[in-house]
N, C-alpha and C positions, 0 to 999 in steps of 0.2 A: 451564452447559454447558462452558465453559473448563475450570474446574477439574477436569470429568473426565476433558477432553483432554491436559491437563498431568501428572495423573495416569495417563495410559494410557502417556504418552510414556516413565515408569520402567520400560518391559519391550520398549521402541520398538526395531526391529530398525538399525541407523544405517548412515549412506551420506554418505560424504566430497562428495558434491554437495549436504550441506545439506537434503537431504527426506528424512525419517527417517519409516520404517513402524511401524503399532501394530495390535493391534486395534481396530476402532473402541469405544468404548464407548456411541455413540449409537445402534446399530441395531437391538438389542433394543425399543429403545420406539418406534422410528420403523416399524420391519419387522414386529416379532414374536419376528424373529430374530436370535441374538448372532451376531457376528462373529468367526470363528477364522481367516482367512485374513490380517489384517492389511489390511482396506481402506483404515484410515487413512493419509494420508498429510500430512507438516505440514512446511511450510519453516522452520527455525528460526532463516534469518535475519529473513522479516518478519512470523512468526506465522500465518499465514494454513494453515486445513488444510483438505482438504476426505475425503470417505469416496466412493469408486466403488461402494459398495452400497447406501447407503441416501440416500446424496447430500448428506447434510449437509456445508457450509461454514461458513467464519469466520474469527473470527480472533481470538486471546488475547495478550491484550496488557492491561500497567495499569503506565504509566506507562517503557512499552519492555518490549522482549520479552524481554529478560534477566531483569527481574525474578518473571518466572513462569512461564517454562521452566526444567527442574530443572538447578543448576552441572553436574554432569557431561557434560551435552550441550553446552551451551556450549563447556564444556571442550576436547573433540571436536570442532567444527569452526570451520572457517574465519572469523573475520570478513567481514563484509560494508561494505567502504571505500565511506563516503558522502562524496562533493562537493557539501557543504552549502550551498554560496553558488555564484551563477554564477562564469563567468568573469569577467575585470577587463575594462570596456567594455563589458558584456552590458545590450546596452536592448530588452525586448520591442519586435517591429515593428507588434504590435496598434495601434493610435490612432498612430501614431507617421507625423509629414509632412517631416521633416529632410530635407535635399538629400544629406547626406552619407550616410545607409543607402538611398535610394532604390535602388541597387542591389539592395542586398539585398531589397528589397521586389518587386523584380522579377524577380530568380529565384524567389524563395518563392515569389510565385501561380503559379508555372509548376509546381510541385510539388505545393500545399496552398495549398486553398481560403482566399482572407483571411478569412470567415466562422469559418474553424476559429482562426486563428493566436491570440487566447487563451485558448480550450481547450488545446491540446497546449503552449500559452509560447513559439512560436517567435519568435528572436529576432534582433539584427545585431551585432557587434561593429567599432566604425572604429577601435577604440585598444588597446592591450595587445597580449600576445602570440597572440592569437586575431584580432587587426585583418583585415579584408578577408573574413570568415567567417560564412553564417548558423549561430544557433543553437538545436540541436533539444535541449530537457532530456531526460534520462531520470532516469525517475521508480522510487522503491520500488513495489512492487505495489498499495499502497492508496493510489498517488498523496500522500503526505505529505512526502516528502521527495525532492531531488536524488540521485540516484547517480552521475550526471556528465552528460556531455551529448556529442554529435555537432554537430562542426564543420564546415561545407561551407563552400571556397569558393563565390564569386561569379563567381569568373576561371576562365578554362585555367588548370589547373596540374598537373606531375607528380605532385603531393600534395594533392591534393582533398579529404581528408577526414582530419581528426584528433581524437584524445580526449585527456580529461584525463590527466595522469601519474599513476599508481595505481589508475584507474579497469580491474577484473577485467572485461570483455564476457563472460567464461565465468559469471559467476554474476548476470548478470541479463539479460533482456528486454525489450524497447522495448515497451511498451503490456501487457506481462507481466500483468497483472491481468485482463486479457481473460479468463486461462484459467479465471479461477473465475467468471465471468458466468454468471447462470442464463440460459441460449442455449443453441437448438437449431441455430442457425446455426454451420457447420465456423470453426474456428480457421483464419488464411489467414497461412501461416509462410512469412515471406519471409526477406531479408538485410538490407537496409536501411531505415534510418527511411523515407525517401521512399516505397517500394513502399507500407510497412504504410500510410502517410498515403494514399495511393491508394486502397487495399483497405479505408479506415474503414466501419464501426466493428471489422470483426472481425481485420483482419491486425495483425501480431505483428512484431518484428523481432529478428532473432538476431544484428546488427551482427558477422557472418561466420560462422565456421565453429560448426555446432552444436557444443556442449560437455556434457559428462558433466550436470551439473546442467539444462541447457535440455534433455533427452534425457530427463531421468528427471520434467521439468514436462509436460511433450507427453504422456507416459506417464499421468502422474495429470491429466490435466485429464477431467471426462468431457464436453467439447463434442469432436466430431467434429474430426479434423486434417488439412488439408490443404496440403501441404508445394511452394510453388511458389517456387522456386530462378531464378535467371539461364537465359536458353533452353542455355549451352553446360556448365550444370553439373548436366544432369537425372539423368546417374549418381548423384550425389550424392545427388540427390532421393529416386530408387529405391531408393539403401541406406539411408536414415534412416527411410522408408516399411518396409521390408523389416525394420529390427531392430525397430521397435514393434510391428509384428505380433507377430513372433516371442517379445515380451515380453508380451503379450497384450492390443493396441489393436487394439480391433474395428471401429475406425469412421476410417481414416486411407487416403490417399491421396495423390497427387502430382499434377502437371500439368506435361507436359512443354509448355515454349515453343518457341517457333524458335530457332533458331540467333540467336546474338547479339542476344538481345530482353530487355528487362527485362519484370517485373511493370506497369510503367507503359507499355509501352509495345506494346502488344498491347490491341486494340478489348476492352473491361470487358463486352460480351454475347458473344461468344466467350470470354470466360474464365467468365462465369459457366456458360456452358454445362460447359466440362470443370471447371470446379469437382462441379458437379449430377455427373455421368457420375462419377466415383472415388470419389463418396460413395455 
């Protein structure tokens, strides 16, 4: 099945955000019927494609995705900068009873369940240039490697939150794999790690402004999208809702919050409600 995906990719329509269009070549046998409008769609930084017509997923890969997606694509876009190792000082807070991260441990449950903390790796740093910091990984889409990670202090600070140096937030998503889950439940597109850890399993995080590649992900995912922003940044909300339509997402929506409210912070049965109500 790779090999006809990799093969489809030689007439692949390409997009500077990394998701390059084909037709599919597995709809014929899955449908009945070929594919001429290009349903494929394949990120070729982590392999992974999925087809909006006949719904086949995946992902081609043998031994990295370079070596079997065709050089000229490569060629064509961007790398994808992986922070392969944590940060210096990074100790998962899972099992973890040190006096010195207990801090940390104590804002984290205030955000993410300790149940979860090694599912997602969340972690503390007391030393290095991250010291005084929880740490949230973010992960490639099939969860195998590091991309970098989101820093939270533990303190008041005017700088509350920082990433690694190199690390692009325009070409990846916090829980980003969600989008190819075979789920009937909406995609719940927030901004930051924290809300998505709130909104588990299905929220998503864009670690800020959407970007041309997170834009064109939301577009090929086929679970329902629900796009719920900070309560004072619901315009925002409405225009990223309004160009997928307009690209042709049939199943997307917003949630306006209140005024100065996050995703966390707004009762989860009234959200699910206007979650249900835009879908």
């Amino acid at each position: 099945m790779s090999r006809a995906v990799v093969e489809a990719l030689k007439h692949a329509r390409p997009s500077g955000t990394g998701w390059w269009r084909a037709d599919c070549p597995l709809c014929l046998k899955r449908t009945g019927k070929a594919d001429r409008k290009q349903a494929l769609a394949i990120n070729v930084h982590s392999g992974v494609y999925v087809c909006w017509k006949c719904q086949a997923t995946g992902a081609v890969k043998a031994k990295g995705v370079d070596s079997v997606i065709p050089d000229e694509i490569i060629a064509n876009t961007p790398p994808l900068v992986l922070q392969d190792t944590p940060p210096e000082g990074y100790t998962p807070l899972n099992g973890d009873r040190s006096m010195s991260l207990a801090p940390a441990r104590a804002y984290a449950v205030k955000r993410c369940p300790e149940e979860r903390w090694a599912e997602v790796g969340i972690g503390g740093c007391t030393t290095g240039k991250y010291a005084g910091r929880v740490i949230v990984p973010v992960f490639t889409e099939d969860g195998a490697d590091w991309v970098g990670w989101v820093g939270r202090t533990w303190y008041k600070s005017d700088r509350a939150y920082s990433y690694p140096k190199g690390m692009n937030r325009g070409e990846v998503m916090y829980r980003g794999g969600q989008l190819w889950e075979h789920e009937e439940a909406p995609i719940l597109v927030v901004e930051g790690v924290f809300d998505a850890l709130h909104l588990w399993p299905h929220g998503v995080a864009l670690l800020g402004k959407a970007s041309e590649y997170q834009m064109e992900a939301l577009l090929e995912t086929p679970r329902p999208v629900v796009i719920i922003l900070d309560g004072d940044a619901w315009e925002e909300a409405y225009a990223m809702t309004m160009r997928l339509k307009l690209h042709g997402k049939r199943h997307v929506g917003y949630v306006r919050l209140p005024p100065k409210k996050d995703p966390d912070e707004v009762p989860r049965d009234w959200l699910d409600v206007e979650i249900n109500r835009v879908i």
